[in-house]
C-alpha positions as CSV (number, residue, x, y, z in Angstrom):
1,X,0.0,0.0,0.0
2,X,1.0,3.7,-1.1
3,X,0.8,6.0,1.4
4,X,2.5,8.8,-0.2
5,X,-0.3,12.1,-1.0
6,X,0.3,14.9,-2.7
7,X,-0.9,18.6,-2.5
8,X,-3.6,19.9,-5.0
9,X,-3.3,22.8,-7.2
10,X,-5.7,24.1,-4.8
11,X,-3.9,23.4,-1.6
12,X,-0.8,25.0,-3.5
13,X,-2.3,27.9,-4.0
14,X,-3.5,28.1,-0.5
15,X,0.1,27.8,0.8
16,X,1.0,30.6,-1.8
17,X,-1.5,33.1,-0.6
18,X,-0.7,32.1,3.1
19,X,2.7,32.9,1.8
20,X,2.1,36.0,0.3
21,X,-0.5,37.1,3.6
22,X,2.6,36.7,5.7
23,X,4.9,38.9,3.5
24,X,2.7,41.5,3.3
25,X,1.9,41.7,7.0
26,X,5.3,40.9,7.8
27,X,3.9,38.4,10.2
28,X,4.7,34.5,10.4
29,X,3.5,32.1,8.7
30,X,3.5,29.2,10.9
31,X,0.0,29.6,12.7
32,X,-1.3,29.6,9.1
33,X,0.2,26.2,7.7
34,X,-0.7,24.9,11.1
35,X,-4.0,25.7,11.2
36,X,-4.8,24.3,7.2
37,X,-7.7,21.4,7.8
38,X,-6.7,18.8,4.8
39,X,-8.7,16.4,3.5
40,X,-8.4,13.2,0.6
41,X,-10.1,14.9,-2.5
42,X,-10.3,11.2,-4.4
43,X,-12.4,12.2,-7.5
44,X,-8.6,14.5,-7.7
45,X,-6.8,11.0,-7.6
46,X,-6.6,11.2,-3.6
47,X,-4.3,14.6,-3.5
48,X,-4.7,16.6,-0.9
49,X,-7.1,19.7,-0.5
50,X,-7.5,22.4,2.1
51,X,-11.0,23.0,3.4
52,X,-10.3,26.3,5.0
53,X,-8.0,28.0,2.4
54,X,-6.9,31.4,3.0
55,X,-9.6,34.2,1.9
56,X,-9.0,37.0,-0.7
57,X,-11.3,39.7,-0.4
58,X,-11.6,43.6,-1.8
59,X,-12.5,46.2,0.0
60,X,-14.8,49.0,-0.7
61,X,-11.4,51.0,-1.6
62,X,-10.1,48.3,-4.4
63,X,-7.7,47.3,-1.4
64,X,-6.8,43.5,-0.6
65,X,-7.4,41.9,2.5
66,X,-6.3,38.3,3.1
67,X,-7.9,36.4,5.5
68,X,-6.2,33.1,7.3
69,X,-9.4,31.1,6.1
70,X,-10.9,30.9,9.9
71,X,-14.4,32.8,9.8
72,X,-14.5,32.6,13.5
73,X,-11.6,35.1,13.9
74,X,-12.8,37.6,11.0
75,X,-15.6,38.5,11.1
């Protein structure tokens, strides 16, 4: 039995914008990555996906705010 898994695009990306939410806010990224809930997506050949991604969002000014993906702590 394979146990190896690997990340979806869309668990890529969510490291990337956890990435980029970190540089911008000069603030560290650990708590992020830690806090990423991953599930098997098998209809994606069983790679893994992240069920509370980071959130983009625009504000009324055109600016972006990222959120960590945890609605309980934004809103």
């Amino acid at each position: 039995m394979n146990n190896e898994m690997q990340l979806s695009d869309q668990a890529l990306g969510a490291v990337m914008m956890a990435l980029q939410k970190s540089l911008l806010q000069e603030s560290d990224i650990v708590p992020v990555l830690k806090g990423f809930k991953f599930v098997v997506d098998e209809s994606l050949s069983g790679e893994l996906v992240v069920k509370n991604p980071p959130l983009v969002r625009i504000d009324t000014d055109g600016h972006m705010i990222l959120n960590d993906g945890d609605e309980s702590k934004n809103d």
